[in-house]
N, C-alpha and C positions, 0 to 999 in steps of 0.2 A: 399610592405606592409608598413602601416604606421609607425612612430615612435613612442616609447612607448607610450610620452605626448599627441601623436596625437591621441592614440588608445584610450585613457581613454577617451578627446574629443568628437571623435565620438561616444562612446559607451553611453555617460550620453546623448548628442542630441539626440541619437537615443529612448530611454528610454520613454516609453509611459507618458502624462502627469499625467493622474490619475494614474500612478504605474502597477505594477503588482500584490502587494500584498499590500491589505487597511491596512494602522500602521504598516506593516513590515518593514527592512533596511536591507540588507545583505550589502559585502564586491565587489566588482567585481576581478576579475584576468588579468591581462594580454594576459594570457596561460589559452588556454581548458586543459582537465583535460587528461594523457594522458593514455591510454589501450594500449595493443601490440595485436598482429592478435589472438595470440594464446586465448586471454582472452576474445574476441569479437568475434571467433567461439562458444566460450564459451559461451556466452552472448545469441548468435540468436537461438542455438539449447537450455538455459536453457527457451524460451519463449515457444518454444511449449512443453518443458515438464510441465511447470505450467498450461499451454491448458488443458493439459490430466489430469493432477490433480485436476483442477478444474471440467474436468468433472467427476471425477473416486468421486470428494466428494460430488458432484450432485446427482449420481447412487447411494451410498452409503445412503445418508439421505432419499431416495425416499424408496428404500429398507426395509427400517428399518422401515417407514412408513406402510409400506404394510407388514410387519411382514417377512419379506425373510430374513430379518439381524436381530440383536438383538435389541429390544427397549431402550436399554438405550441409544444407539446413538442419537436417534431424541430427546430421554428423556434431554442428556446433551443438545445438538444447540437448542433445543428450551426453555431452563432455562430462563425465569424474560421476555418472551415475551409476547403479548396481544395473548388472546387467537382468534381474529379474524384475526390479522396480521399472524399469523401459520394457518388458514384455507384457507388464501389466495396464500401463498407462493407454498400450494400445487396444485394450479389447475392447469388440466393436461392440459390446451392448451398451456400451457408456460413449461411444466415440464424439455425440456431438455434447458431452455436459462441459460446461465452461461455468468458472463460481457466481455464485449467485449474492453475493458481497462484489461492490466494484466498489475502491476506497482509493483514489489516485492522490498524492502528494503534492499537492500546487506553489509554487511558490510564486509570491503575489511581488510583481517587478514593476520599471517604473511604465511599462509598453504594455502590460497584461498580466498575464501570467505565464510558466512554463509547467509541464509535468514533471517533476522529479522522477519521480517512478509509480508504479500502479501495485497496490497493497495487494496481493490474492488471499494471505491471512491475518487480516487487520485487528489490531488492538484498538481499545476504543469507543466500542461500539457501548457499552455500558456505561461509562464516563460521560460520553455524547448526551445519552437518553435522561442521566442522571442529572446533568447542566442542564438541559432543556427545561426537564421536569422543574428543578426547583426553579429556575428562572420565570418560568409561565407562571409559575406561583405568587411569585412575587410579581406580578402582571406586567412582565415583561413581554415584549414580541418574541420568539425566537424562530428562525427557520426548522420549519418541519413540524410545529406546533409542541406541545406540552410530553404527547403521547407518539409522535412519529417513527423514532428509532425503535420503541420496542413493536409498534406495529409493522412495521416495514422487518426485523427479523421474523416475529411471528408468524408473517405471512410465506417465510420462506419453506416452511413445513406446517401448515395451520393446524395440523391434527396434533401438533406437539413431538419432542425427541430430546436427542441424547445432546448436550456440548462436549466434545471429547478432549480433554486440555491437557497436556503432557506439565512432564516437572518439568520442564523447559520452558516451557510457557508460563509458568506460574505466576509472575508476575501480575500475568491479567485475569486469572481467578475470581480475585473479592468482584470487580465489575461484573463478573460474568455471572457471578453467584445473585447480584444484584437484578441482572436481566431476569433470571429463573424466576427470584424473588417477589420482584413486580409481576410478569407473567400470570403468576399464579392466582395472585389476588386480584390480578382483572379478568382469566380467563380460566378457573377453576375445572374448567372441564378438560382443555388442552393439558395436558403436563409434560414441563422439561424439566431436564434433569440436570447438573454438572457431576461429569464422571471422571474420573484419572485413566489416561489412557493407557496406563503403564499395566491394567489391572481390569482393562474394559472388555466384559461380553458383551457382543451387538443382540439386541432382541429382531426377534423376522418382523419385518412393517413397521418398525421404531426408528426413524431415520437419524441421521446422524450429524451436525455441526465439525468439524475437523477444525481443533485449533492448536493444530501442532506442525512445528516445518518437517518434511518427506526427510530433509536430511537427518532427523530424529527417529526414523525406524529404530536401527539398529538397538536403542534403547528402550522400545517398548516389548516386553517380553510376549506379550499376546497379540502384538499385530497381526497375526496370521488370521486370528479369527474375525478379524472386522475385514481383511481383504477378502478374503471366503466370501463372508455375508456381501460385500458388493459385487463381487464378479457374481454371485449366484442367482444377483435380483432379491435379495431376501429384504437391503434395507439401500436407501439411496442416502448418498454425501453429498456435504458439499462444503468446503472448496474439494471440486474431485482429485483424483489420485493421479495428477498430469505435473510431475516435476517441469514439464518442457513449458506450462503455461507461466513457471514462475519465476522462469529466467531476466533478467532485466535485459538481457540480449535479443529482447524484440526491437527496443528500440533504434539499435545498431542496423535487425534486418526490415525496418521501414523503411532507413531511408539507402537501402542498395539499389544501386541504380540495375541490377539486371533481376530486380525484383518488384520494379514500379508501376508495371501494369499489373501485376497481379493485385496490387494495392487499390490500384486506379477501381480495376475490376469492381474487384470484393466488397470494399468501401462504398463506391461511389464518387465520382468525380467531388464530389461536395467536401463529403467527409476527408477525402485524401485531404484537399487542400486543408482545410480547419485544422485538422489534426497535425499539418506540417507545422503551422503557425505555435504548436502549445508542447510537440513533440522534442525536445534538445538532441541536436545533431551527435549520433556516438557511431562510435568505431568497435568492431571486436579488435581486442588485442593478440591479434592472431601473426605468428611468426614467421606465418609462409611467408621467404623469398618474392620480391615481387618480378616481373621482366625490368631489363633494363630501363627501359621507356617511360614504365609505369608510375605514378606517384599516389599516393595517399589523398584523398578527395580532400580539400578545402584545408588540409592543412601542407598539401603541396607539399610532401616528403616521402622519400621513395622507403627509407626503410624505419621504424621505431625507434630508434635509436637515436635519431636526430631529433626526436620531440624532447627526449632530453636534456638536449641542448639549446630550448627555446629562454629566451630572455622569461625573467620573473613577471612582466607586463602581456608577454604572447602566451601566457600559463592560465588562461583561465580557462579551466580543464580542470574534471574530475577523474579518476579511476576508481570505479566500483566492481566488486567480486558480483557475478552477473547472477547466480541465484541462490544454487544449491551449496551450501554453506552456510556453519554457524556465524558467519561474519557478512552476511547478507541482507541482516533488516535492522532497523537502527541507523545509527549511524555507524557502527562500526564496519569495516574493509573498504571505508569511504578515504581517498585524500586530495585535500584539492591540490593541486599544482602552484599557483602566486601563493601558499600559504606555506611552502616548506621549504629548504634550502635546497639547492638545485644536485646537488649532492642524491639528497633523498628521495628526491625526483627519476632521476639517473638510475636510483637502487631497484623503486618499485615499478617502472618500465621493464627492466631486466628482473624481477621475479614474476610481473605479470607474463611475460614472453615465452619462462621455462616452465610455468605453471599451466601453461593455456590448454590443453588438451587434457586435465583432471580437475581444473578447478578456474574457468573461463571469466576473462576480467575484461571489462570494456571500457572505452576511453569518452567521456561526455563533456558536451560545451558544460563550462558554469553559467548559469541565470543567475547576476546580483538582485536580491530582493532590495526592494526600495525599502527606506525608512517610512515611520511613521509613530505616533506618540497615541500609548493607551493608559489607561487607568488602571492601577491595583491597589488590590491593602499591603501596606507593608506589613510584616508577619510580628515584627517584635513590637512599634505601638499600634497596629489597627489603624494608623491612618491613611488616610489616601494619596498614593504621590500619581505619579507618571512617570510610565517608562517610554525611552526611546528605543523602538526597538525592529526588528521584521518578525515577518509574516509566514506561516505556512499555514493553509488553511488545505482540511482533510475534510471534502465533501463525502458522506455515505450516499451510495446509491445501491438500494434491492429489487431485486429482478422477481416478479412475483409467477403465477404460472401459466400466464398467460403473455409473457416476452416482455410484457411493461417493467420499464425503469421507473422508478419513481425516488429524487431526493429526499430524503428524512431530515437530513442534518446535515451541520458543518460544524468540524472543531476548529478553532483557533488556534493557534498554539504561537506567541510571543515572545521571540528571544533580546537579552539584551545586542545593542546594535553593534558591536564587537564580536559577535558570534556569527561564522560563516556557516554552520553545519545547523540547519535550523530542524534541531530535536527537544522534547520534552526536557526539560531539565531542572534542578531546584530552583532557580531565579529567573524561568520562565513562567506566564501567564497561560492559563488554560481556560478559553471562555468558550460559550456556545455564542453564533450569529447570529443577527437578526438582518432586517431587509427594509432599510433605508424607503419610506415611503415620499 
């Protein structure tokens, strides 16, 4: 194995020249990030419980559609959507596809972990493959091995297709151009392509990567002809065209209680339970009136209003804009409660409340990530210190065509311990995992 100075060395040569992320900068590590076996059985069997739950909130929204469930389910996932992109989402030649990327948000706490939310059009994926890669090189361990991330997309279309990536998305471009890149030179005979969606014809049998958010129609001048090409059967997507799959307001209707045998159901007594332990308790902020009698589950208050008035110590609570919106991924439409003055708390309760029916916000427990101390190079002399910092680690899970989930990877991403909002950022650490033998 090389030596430290040498490892930092080869890791910037090896470094793609346009980047990975256009105007991004992260930290490198020395050391992958590291998991023990017990947390990485953990990890393969939590992908195909989010398989099932994705499909169980698939069955769920179709139901309710078709009046088998209650309407306000489809009432809430389809809030502040165009009303053709909802007539679309439901046609039955696609009814049961659910994405074939599951990229859940973990935050690693001092009991476990928690789900932050579930990625349906994750960044990443080339960054992921890119650390692995050069890490295996330098004969590191890494989860997923050397070549896993680009095999596990591969296999999502093995005959090869389109990444359709908007200006919106641009950011994650160079990685993406990266995936193609490699691709190419291991599988010459598959071709993918990266296309501007802004300017994209679909080819018939050429299938298609989607990596732009629904709420970005409006600005892609030719979207008509790639929805054509799927409702026709001419090319298959994937993440499909289901804004209601990418609402974070699932997590709200997992845990409604006049919704929990359908869970029990659909899941599996198993899975319900698992998934209650890593799911964070949320609320829609929804403004109906409630009866007199009635109160707000576990936070014991009859109307929103008085969650405003919770002490800065009873605030740990998030409010997240629940999907469709440019303020949806990232961290941005996020704020936590114990972080702001109660004032501003008060403000964004009362605009989630008059917003709720165009642009649906929900209320979720906070998970503090626990501390912990990793290695990096400092950027100005190349030496190695140690940060204190937490944790979000983003395991990738691909679904290939036969229902199997299979882990590729896990990113790390390391913030300093002063940061609540655990996102990529310049003086955060970006490492791939390995698995603690």
């Amino acid at each position: 194995m090389p030596a430290v100075p040498d490892q930092l060395a080869s890791i910037r040569s090896a470094f793609p020249p346009e980047g990975l992320f256009a105007e991004k900068d992260f930290l490198f590590s020395p050391d992958p990030f590291p998991i023990d076996e017990k947390f990485t059985k953990e990890l393969e069997q939590l992908g195909h419980r989010l398989f099932v739950f994705q499909r169980a909130c698939n069955e769920l929204y179709q139901r309710s559609v078709r009046g088998k469930q209650p309407a306000w389910i489809a009432q809430y996932l389809d809030a502040g959507k165009p009303a053709e992109l909802i007539e679309f989402s439901r046609q039955k030649q696609f009814r049961d596809d659910v994405p074939l990327v599951i990229r859940p948000d973990l935050i690693l706490t001092e009991n476990g972990y928690a789900i932050a939310e579930i990625d349906s059009v994750p960044g990443g994926i080339g960054l992921t493959g890119w650390l692995n890669q050069t890490y295996a090189g330098l004969g590191r361990e890494v989860l997923g091995g050397s070549d896993g991330m680009l095999e596990g997309f591969r296999n999502l279309f093995p005959e090869g297709g389109d990444i359709v990536i908007s200006a919106e998305a641009s950011t994650y471009r160079p990685e993406m151009n990266w995936v193609v890149a490699q691709l190419g030179q291991k599988h010459p005979d598959f071709q993918w392509r990266v296309v501007d969606a802004e300017t994209y014809q679909p080819t018939p049998g050429r299938n298609a990567y989607r990596f732009f958010e629904l709420f970005d129609l409006p600005n892609l001048p030719r979207i008509s002809a790639l929805l054509d090409a799927v409702r026709d059967g001419a090319i298959r997507i994937t993440p499909p065209i289901k804004p209601f799959l990418e609402e974070k307001m699932w997590f709200a209707l997992f845990w409604m209680q006049p919704l929990r045998e359908f869970w029990r159901r659909e899941l599996g007594e198993k899975y319900f339970l698992k998934l209650q332990e890593v799911i964070p308790y949320s609320w829609p902020l929804d403004p109906t009136p409630l009866p007199q009698h009635a109160v707000i589950p576990r936070l014991e208050i009859h109307d929103w209003r008085e969650a405003g008035k919770l002490s800065q110590k009873e605030r740990d609570l998030l409010i997240k804009v629940s999907g469709f919106s440019p303020l949806g991924w990232g961290s941005r439409g996020i704020v936590v409660g114990s972080d702001v003055p109660q004032v501003e708390w008060e403000r964004e309760i009362e605009q989630a409340l008059a917003t709720f029916q165009t642009a649906p916000r929900i209320m979720q427990r906070f998970h503090k990530a626990r501390l912990l101390d990793h290695r990096y190079w400092d950027k100005e002399s190349g030496e190695v210190k140690t940060m204190r910092g937490r944790v979000r680690l983003c395991p990738y899970f691909f679904v290939g065509n036969n229902g199997k989930v299979t882990l590729r990877g896990a990113l790390a991403t390391i913030v300093p311990a002063d940061k609540k909002l655990l996102h990529g950022m310049r003086d955060a650490i970006l490492a791939p995992s390995r698995v603690l033998l």
